[in-house]
C-alpha positions in Angstrom: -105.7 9.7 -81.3 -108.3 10.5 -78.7 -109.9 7.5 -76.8 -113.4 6.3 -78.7 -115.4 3.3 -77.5 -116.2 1.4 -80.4 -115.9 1.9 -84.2 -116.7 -0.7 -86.9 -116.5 -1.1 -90.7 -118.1 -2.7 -92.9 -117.3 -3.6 -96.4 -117.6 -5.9 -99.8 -115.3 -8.3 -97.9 -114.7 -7.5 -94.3 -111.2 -6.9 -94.9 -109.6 -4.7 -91.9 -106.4 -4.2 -94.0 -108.7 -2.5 -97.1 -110.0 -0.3 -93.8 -106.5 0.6 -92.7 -105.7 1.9 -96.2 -108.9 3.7 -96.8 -108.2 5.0 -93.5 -104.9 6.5 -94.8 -105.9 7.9 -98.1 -109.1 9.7 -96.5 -106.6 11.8 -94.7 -103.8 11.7 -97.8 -103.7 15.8 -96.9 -103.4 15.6 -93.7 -100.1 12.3 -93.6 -96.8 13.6 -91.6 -94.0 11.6 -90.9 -96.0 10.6 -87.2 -98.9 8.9 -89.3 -99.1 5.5 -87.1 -97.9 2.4 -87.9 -99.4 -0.5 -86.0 -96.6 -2.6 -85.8 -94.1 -0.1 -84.7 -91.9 -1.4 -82.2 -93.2 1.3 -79.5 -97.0 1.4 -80.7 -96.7 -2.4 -79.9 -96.8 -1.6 -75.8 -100.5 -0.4 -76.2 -102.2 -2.1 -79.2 -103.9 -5.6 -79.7 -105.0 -7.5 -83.2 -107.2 -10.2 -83.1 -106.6 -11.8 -86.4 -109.6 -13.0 -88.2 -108.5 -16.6 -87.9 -108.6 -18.4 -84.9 -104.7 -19.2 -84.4 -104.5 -21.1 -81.1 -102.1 -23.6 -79.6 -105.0 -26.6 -80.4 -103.6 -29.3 -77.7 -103.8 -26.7 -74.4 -107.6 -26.0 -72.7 -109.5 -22.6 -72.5 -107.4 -21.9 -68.8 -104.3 -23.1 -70.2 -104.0 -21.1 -73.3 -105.3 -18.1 -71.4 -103.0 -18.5 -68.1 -99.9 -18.6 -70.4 -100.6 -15.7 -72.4 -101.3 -13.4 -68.8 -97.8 -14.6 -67.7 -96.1 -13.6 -70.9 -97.8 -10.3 -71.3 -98.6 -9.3 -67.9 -95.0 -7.4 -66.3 -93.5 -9.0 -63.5 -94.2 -6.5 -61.0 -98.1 -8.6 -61.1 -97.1 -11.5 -58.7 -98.4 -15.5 -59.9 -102.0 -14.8 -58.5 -102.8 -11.4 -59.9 -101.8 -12.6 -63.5 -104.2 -15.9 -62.8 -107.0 -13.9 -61.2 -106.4 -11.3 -64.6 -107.0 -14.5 -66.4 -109.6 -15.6 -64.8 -111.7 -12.5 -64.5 -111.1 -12.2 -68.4 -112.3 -15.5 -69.5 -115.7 -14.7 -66.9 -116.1 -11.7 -69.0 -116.0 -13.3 -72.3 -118.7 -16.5 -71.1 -116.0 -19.3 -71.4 -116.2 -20.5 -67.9 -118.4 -23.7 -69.1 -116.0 -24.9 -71.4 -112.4 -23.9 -69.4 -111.0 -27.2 -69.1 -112.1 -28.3 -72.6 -109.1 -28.4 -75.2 -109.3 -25.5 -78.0 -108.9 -28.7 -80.4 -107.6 -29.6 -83.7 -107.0 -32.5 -86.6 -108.8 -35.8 -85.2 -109.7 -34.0 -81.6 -112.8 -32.4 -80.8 -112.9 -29.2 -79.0 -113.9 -25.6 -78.9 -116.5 -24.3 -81.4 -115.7 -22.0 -83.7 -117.5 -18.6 -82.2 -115.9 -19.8 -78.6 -112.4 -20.0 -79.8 -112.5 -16.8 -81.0 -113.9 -15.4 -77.4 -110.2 -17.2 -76.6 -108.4 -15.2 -79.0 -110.5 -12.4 -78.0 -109.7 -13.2 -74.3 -105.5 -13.1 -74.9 -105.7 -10.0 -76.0 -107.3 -8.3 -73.9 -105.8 -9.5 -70.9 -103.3 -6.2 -70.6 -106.1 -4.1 -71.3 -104.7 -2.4 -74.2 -105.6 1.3 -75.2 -106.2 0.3 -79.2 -108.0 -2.9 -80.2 -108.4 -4.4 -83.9 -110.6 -7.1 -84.3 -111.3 -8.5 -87.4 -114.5 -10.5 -87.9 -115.2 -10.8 -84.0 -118.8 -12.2 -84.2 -117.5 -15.0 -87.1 -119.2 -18.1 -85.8 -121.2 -17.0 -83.1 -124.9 -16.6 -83.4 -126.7 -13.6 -82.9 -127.3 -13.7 -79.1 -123.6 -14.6 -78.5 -122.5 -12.0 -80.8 -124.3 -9.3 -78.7 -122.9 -10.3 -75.7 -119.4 -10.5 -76.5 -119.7 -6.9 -78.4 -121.5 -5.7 -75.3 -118.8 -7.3 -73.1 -116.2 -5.4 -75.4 -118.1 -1.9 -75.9 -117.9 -2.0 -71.8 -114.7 -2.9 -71.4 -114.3 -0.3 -73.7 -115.8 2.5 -71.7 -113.9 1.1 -68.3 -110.4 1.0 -69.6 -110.6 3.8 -72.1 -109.8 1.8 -75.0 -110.1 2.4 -78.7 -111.9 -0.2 -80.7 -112.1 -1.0 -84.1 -113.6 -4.0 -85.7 -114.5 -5.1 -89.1 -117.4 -7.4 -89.5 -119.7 -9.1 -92.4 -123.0 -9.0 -90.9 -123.8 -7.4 -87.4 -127.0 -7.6 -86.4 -129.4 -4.4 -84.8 -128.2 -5.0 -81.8 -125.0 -5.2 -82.3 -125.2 -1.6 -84.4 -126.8 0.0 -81.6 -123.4 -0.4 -79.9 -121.5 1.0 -82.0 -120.8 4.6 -81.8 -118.9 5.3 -84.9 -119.4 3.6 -88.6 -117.4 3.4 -91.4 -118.3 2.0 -95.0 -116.0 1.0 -97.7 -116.6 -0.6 -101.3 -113.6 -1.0 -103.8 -111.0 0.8 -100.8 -113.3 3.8 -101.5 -114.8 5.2 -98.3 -118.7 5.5 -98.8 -119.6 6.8 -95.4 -117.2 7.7 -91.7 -119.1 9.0 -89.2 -121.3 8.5 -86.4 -123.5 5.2 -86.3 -127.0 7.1 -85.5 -126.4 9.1 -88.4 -126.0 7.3 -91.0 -129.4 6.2 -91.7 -129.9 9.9 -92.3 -126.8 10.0 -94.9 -128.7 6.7 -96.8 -132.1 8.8 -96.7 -130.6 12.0 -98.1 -129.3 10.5 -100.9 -132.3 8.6 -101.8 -131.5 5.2 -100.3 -133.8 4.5 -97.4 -133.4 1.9 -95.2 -136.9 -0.4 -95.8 -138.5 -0.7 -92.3 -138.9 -4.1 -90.7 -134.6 -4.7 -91.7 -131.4 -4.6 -90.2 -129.8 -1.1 -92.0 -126.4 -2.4 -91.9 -128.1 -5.7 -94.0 -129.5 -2.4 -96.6 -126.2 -0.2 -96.8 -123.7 -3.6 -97.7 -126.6 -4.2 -99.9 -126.5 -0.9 -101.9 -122.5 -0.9 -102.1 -121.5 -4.4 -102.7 -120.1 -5.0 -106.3 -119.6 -8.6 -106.1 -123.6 -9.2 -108.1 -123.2 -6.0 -109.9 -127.0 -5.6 -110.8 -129.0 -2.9 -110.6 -130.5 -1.4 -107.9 -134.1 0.3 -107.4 -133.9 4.3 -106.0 -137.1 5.8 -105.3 -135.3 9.0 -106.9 -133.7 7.6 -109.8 -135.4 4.5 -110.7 -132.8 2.2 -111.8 -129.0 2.4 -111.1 -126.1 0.5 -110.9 -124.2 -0.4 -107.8 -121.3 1.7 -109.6 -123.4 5.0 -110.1 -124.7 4.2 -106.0 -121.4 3.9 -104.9 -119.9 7.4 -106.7 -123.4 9.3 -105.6 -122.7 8.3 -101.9 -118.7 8.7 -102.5 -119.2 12.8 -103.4 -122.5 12.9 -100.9 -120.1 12.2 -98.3 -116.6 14.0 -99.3 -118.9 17.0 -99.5 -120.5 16.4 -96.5 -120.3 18.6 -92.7 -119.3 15.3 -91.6 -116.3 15.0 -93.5 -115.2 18.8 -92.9 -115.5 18.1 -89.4 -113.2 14.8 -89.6 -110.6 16.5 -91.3 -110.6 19.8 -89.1 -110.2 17.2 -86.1 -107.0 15.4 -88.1 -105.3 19.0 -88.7 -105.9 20.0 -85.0 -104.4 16.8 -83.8 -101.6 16.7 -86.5 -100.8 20.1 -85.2 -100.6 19.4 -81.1 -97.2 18.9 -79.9 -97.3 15.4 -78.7 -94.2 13.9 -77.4 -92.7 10.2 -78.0 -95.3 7.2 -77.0 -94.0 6.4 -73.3 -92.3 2.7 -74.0 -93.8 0.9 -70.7 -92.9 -2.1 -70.1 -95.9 -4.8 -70.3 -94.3 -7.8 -70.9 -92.5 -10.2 -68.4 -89.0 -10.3 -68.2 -87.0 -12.6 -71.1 -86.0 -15.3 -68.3 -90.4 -15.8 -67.7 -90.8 -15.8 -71.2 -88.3 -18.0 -71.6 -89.7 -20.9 -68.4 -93.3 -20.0 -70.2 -92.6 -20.8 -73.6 -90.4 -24.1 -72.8 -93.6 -25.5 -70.2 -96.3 -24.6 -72.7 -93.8 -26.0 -75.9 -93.3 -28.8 -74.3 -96.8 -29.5 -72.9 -98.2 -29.4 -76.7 -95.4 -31.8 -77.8 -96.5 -34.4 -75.4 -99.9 -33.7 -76.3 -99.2 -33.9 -79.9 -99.1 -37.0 -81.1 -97.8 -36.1 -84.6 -95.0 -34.0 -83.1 -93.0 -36.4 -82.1 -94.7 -39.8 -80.7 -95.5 -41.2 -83.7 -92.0 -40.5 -85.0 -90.4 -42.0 -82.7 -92.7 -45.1 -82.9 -91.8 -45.4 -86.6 -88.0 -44.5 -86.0 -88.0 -47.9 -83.5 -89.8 -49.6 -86.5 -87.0 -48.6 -89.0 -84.7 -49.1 -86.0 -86.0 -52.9 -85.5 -86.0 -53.6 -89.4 -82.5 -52.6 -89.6 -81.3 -54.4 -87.1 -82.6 -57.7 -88.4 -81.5 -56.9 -92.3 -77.9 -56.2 -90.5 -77.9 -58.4 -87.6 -74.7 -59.4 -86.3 -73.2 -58.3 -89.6 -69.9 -59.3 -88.3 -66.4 -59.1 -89.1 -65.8 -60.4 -92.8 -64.8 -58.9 -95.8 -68.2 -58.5 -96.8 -68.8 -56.4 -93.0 -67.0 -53.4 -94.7 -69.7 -52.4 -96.9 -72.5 -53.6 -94.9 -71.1 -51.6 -91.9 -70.5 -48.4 -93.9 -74.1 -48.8 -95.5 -75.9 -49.4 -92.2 -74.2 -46.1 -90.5 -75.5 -44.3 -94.5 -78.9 -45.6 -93.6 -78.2 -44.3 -89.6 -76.9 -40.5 -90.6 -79.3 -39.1 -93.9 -82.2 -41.8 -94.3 -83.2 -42.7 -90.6 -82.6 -38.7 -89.6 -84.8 -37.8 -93.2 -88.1 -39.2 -91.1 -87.5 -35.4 -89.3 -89.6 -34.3 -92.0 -92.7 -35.9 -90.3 -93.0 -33.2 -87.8 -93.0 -30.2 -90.4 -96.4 -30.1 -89.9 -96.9 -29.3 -86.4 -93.6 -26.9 -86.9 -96.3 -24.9 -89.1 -98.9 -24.8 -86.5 -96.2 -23.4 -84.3 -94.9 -21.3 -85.9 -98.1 -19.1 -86.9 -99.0 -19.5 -83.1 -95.5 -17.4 -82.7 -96.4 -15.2 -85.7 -99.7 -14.2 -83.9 -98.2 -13.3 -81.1 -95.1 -11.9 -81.6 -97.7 -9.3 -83.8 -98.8 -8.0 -80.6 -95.8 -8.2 -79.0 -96.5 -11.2 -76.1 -92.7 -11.7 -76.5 -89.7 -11.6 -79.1 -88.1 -13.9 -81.6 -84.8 -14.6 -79.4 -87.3 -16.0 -76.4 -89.0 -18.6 -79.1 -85.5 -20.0 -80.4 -84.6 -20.6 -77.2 -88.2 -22.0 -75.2 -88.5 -24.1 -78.8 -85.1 -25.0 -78.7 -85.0 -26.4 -75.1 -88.6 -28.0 -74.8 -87.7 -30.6 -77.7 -84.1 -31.8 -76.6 -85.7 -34.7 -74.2 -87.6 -36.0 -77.2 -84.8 -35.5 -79.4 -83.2 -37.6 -77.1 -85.7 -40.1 -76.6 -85.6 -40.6 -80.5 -82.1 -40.7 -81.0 -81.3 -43.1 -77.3 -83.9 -45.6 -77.6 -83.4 -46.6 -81.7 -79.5 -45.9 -81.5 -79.5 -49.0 -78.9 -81.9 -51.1 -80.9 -79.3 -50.8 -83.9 -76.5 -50.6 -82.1 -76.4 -54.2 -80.2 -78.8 -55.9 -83.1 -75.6 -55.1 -85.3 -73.0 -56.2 -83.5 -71.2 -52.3 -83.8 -68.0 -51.9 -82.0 -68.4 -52.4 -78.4 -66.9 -49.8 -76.1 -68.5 -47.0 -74.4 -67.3 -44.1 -75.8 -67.8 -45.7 -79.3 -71.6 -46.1 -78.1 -71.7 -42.8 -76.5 -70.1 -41.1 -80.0 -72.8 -43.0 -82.0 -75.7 -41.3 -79.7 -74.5 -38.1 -80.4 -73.7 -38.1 -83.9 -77.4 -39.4 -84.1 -78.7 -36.9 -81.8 -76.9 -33.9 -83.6 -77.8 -35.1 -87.1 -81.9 -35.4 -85.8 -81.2 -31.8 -84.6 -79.9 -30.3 -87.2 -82.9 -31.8 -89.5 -85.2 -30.6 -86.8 -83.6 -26.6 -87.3 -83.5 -26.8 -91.6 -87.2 -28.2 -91.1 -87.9 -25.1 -88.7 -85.7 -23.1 -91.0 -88.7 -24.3 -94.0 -91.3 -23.8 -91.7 -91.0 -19.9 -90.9 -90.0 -19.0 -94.5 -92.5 -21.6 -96.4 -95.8 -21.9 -94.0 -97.6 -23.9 -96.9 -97.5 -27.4 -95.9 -96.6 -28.9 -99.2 -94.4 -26.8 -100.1 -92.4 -27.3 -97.2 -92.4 -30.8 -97.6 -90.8 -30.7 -101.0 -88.1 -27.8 -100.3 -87.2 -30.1 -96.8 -86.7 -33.0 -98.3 -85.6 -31.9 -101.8 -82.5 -30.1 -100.0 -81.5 -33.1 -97.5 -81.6 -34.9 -100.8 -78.7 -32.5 -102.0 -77.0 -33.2 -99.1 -77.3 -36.7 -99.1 -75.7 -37.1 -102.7 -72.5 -34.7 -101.9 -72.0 -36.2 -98.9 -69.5 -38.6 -99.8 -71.5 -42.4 -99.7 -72.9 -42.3 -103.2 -70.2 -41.0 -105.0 -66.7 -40.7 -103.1 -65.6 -37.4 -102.1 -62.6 -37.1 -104.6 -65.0 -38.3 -108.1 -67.6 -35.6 -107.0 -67.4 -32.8 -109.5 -65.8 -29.9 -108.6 -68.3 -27.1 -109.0 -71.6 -27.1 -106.7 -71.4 -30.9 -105.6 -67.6 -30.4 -103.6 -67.7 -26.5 -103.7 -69.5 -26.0 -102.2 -71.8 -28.5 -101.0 -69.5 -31.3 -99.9 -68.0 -29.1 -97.2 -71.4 -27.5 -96.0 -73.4 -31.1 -96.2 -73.9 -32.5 -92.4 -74.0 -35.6 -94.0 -70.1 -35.2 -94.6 -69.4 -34.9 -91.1 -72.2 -37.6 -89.9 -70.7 -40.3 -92.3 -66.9 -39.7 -91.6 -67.7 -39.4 -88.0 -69.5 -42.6 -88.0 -66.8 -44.0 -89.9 -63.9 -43.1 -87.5 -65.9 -44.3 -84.9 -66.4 -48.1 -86.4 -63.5 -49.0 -88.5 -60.5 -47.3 -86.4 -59.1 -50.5 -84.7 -61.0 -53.1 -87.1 -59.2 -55.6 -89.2 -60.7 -57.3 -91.5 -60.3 -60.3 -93.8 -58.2 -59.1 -97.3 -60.2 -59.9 -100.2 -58.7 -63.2 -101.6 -58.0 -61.9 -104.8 -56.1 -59.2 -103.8 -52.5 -59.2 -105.1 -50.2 -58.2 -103.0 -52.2 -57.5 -99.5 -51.3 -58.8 -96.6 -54.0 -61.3 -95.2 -55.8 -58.4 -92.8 -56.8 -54.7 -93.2 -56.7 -52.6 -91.0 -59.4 -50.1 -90.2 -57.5 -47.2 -90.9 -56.7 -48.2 -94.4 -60.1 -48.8 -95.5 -61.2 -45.4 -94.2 -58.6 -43.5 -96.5 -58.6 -45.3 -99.5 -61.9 -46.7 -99.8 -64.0 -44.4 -98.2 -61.6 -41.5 -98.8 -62.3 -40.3 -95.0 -60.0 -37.6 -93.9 -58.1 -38.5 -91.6 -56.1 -35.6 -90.8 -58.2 -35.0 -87.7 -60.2 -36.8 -84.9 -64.2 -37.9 -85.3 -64.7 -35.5 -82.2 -64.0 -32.6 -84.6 -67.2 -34.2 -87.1 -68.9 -33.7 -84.0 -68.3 -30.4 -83.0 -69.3 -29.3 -86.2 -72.4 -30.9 -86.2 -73.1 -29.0 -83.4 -71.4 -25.6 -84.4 -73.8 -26.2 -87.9 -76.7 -26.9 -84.9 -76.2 -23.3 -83.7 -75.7 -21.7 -86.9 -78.6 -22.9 -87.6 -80.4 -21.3 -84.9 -79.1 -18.6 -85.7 -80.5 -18.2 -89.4 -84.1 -19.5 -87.5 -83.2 -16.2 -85.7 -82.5 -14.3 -88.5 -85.1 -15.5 -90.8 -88.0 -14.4 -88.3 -86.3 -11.4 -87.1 -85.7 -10.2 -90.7 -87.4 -11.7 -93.9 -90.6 -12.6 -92.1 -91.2 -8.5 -91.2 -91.0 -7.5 -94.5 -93.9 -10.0 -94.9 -96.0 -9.6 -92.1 -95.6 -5.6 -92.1 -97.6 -4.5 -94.8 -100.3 -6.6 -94.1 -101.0 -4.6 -90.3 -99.5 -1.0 -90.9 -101.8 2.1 -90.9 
């Protein structure tokens, strides 16, 4: 593909995927097994896509979101104060320096206007200077003087770096045409008109579809093609037509056209050079910096995010208080026995169910990584892990802080490894919420959705774990086969369990025949909680932990698998 300044299309709905398609089947004669596809894995070393949304980390400022990107993209061989003077430079050139310490913003914080938050996305993309740029909708939200400038900014950066441009927009204005150097119209995936910019009011004129004087062309063209108000349309040569007839007068005007001839001689020539494999060079930083990047900027948006995890953790020490008081001191009677075992129920599936709360920013997150990993900043192993490592202080802070306040307002066993194995059953349960949650989040981005599929499986896991009915009357297909063995609650309650009542007696029940006059822990946990006791509570909690990774792993899988056969479509030429 030889190097072009700027190209944009225009069509019924600004769609750059309809573009990429009508792209394709304009050259349907002339498709090998080299066609291009955006999102190959080496094509992603040289291309950008600036999605028509603006999908920003909302809690970092203009420098922050823009510093971040330029050390994940930019290669290490750039030392600390190239990549910031890179960053710098870029956000200069796209007129951001007035608002570069203001937050990008979000729900219930003000921030960045819409036209300046996409010069940011616009800004993150550029920063490597890549030889093949998509934007779609680039001028959305700015007003005409801004859109100039930033088209002007692009059509020279264009020129300096040798880059490719393509750009789908609604509404450009004069100006913003007179940039442009090639044009392409499209109405129902049909291409109307490909070709260079000055000539098209020519093409229009030929046809008998002038441009009215005193109007923006492009305005006149979208005009005569768009089918959404189907009416009919005045042609000083044919009096009255439908946009229908327009559109199929213009469709064989152009196919028949020098224009078109010369486009597809051009395809054949370059369909018939021998061009070797795209040279793979490396543009990123190394998986270690992506890595420290992703866990300082992860972490700086959970802290800044109230939602994420302060305002759980506020309601977790609220449920942590009320339980201790509706339990306090529940001490050592007959009576203790269920109390105990249905305060450490409440502890492992309802108290580690508020997880849920934080689906919402997991979404945001996640089509932050989606964005990104589409141009390649960095791959899906480097997001587990960053993701992974900046939430285990707040996990801890959650689980610590709440675990005591229940712990002592109880009256639980004393002992320190008791306490400590109470933390961490706590801690693994919250985690392992955190990954299903995650899990939702990167298969089921719709908010609601993800709500009901979280919860409505913890809820599956809750009933087989072995509390509301025991673990021998569950019924044998689907509640104990499987899901009473792959339910964390399983391993959360009997590790709990082990923990409390081994070395307890207790009280018999007066009416008892037979019983002695105490009962030992131990016997309560195998016949009437029908705990297996075959093993220690440290094996529960390894597998909480080994089901934590596994986890992971699936989060892994999921993205690195399902999601492409999503997202792929949607970008490939």
């Amino acid at each position: 593909m030889r190097s072009r300044p700027v190209m944009a299309n225009h069509d019924d709905n600004g769609n750059i995927k309809k573009f990429s398609n009508s792209f394709v089947n304009l050259f349907e004669k002339q498709k090998k097994k080299r066609d291009l596809q955006i999102y190959s894995p080496i094509y992603s070393f040289f291309k950008a896509y600036v999605t028509q949304d603006n999908i920003l980390t909302w809690t970092l400022t203009t420098r922050e979101a823009v510093y971040y990107s330029a050390q994940l993209q930019l290669p290490n061989t750039m030392s600390k104060a190239e990549k910031i003077d890179r960053a710098d430079r870029t956000i200069r050139e796209m007129g951001l320096q007035s608002c570069i310490d203001t937050r990008i913003g979000g729900w219930g914080s003000k921030g960045l206007s819409g036209g300046q938050q996409k010069r940011v996305s616009i800004c993150i993309e550029i920063l490597t200077r890549p030889k093949l740029l998509f934007l779609d909708e680039p001028t959305s939200g700015l007003d005409s003087a801004a859109s100039y400038y930033v088209m002007n900014r692009i059509a020279e950066l264009a020129k300096e770096y040798g880059m490719t441009v393509v750009a789908s927009m609604h509404q450009p204005s004069t100006e913003v045409c007179k940039l442009l150097d090639n044009l392409c119209l499209l109405s129902l995936g049909r291409t109307i008109y490909f070709g260079s910019s000055i000539a098209v009011n020519q093409f229009f004129a030929r046809n008998g579809f002038s441009s009215p004087g005193l109007q923006n062309p492009v305005d006149h063209y979208l005009r005569m093609i768009n089918t959404d108000f189907d009416e009919d349309i005045e042609s000083a040569a044919d009096g009255k037509t439908t946009t229908k007839e327009v559109i199929d007068k213009l469709v064989e005007s152009y196919t028949s056209s020098d224009t078109y001839d010369l486009i597809l001689r051009e395809v054949a020539q370059i369909n018939g050079q021998q061009i070797g494999m795209v040279e793979k060079k490396r543009r990123r930083g190394s998986f270690f910096i992506q890595c420290l990047v992703l866990t300082e900027r992860s972490f700086v948006n959970m802290h800044r995010d109230l939602g994420y995890y302060w305002l759980r953790l506020a309601i977790y020490i609220t449920l942590a208080f009320g339980l201790g008081t509706v339990f306090y001191n529940v001490g050592y009677s007959y009576t203790s026995i269920n109390a105990r075992a249905s305060m450490l129920m409440f502890v492992a599936s309802l108290l580690t169910l508020m997880s849920i709360g934080g689906f919402p920013s997991f979404v945001e997150e996640i089509k932050v990584f989606q964005r990104e990993r589409l141009n390649g900043h960095y791959g899906v192993a480097a997001f587990v892990v960053s993701n992974t490592a900046s939430s285990v202080l707040f996990l801890c802070l959650i689980a610590v802080i709440p675990g005591v306040i229940v712990y002592y307002l109880v009256g639980l066993q004393r002992g320190t490894e008791r306490f400590l194995y109470f933390i961490m059953v706590l801690f693994a349960s919250i985690m392992l919420v955190e990954g299903l949650m995650m899990i939702v989040a990167s298969l089921v981005p719709n908010f609601l959705m993800g709500l009901i599929i979280g919860a409505g499986t913890q809820g599956v896991m809750m009933l087989s774990g072995g509390f509301f009915r025991l673990p021998h009357d569950l019924p044998s297909i689907f509640w104990k086969y499987p899901m009473y063995y792959t339910s964390f609650h399983r391993y959360a309650y009997q590790g709990l369990y082990k923990n409390e009542f081994e070395g307890l007696k207790f009280p018999s029940n007066e009416l008892m025949k037979g019983g002695s006059s105490l009962i030992d822990g131990e016997t309560i946990l195998r016949h009437t909680w029908q705990v297996e006791m075959g093993y220690s509570k440290w094996i529960d909690l390894a597998v909480l932990f080994l089901m934590e990774y596994n986890k992971k792993k699936v989060i892994w899988y999921g993205i690195h698998e399902i999601e492409p056969v999503m997202l792929f479509p949607l970008i490939s030429i």
